[in-house]
N, C-alpha and C positions, 0 to 999 in steps of 0.2 A: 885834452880836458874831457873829463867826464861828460856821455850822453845827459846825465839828469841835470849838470850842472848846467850844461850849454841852452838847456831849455828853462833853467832856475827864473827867467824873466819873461816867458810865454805862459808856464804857468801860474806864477806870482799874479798875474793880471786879469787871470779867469777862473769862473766860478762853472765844473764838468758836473755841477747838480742841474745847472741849469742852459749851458751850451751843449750844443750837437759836434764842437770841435772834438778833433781828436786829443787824447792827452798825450800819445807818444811814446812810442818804447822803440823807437828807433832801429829797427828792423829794415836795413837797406836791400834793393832790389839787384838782381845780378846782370840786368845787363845794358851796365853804363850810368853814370852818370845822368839824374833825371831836371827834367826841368818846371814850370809849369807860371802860366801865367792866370790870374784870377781877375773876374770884376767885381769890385766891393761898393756897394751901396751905401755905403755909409755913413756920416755925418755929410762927408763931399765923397762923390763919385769919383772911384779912382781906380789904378791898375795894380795888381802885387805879382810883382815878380820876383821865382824862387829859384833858386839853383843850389839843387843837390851838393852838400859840399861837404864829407866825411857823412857824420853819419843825423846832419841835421839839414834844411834847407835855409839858406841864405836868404834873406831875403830883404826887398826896395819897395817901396808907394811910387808910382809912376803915376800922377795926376793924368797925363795925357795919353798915355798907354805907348807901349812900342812902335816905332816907324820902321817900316821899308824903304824908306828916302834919306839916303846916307846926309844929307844939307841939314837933319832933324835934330836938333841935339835934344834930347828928352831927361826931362827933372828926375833925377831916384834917390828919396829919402832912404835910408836903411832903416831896418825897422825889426826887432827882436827875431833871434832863430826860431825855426817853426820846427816843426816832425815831420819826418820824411811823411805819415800818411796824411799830412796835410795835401796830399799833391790833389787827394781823392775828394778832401773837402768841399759840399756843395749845400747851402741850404740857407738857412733865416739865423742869424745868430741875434739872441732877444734883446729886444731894449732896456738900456742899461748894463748890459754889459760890454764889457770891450771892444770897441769894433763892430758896436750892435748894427743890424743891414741886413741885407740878403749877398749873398755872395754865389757866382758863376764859376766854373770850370772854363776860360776861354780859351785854353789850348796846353797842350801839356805835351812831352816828349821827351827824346835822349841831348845830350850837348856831347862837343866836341873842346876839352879844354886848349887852346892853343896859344900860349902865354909860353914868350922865350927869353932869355936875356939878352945883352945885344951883343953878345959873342953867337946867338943861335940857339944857345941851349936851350932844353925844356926848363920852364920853372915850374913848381908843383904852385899845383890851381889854387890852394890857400894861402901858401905865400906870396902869389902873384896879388890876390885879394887885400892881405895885410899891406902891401907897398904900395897898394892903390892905383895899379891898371892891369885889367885883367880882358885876355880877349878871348872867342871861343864860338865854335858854329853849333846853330842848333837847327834840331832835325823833329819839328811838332809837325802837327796838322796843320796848320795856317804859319809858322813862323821858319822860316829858312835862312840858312847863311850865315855869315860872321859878323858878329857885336863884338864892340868894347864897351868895357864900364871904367868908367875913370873918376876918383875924387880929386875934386877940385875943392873942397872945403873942408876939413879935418876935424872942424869942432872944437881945436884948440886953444879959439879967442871966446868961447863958451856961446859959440854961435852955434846953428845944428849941423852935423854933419850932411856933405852934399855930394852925388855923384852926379854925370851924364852919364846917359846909354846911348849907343852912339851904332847904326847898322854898319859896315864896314861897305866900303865902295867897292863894285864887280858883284858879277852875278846876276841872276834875275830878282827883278822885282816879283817879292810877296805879299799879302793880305799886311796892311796895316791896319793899326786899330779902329775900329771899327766905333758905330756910334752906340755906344755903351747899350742903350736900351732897347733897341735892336740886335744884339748879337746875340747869339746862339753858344749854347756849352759846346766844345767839344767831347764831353761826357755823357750829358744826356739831352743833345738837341733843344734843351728849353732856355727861355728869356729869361734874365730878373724876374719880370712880373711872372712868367708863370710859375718861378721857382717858389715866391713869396705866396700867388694865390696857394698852389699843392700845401705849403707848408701851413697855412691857414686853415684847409679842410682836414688836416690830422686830427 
């Protein structure tokens, strides 16, 4: 599918006269597969997590944000494809528009797809996606290791669609989610609030 198409419902929903998002032109980075986890202030405080996947980012609302403690099964609504320069996104998006909030950088990095069938073989990362469990290590600043994402609710009874994110058991424990208003970008060291006061003294 076309880049413009695959974004036809990120952009449909925003007004680039008046957000700081990016619009997109899909320009993928070389090395590796990227990921990036964001906190969004939004209506309700939540986590968005992306993964690079062809030449858009994938992307889930995680109310609770990602664990390190493989017993966590964490909520991920899926939620329209974003632009890969969304990884970069960091600022106030205004009231009234979609998503209006401040939004953090919390941690961002390469992944590891690792999705096989159960003969062994590799399966390729998007149709591991389409069949609804997909697993893979990532390598951020604060996030380490192997995740699964799994739907377990398909939207087919006109309910929403539902996955878990689920840390995979072995390994060290890393940085779990942190308490949203306290954390720091991985980008540029600032809170929520200080991303909202700077975007206030513009």
């Amino acid at each position: 599918m076309a880049e413009r198409d695959r974004l036809r419902d990120y952009r449909g929903k925003r007004d680039f006269g008046r957000t700081g998002e990016p619009r997109g032109r899909g320009a993928a980075s070389g090395d590796g597969p990227r990921f990036v986890v964001q906190i969004h202030d939004a209506r309700t405080m939540h986590f968005d997590f992306r993964l690079q996947v062809d030449d858009v980012l994938k992307s889930w609302s995680i109310p609770k944000g990602p664990s390190a403690d493989p017993k966590d099964k964490r909520l991920a609504v899926p939620t329209e494809d974003h632009p890969l320069e969304y990884e970069e996104f960091e600022g106030v998006i205004p009231r009234g528009e979609y998503g209006g909030g401040t939004v953090i950088v919390w941690d961002r990095g390469t992944y590891e797809p690792l999705s096989h069938d159960r003969g062994g073989r590799p399966v390729d990362f998007a149709e591991s996606l389409e069949r609804g469990h997909a697993t893979f290590r990532l390598s951020g600043s604060k996030l380490h290791g192997e995740y699964a994402l799994t739907r377990f609710r398909d939207g087919s009874d006109g309910g929403e669609e539902a996955w878990l994110l689920v840390k995979r058991a072995g390994g060290a424990r890393t940085h779990g989610a942190p308490d949203p208003r306290r954390a720091r970008s991985a980008r540029s060291g600032r809170t929520l609030a200080q991303v909202a006061s700077d975007a206030a003294g513009e």
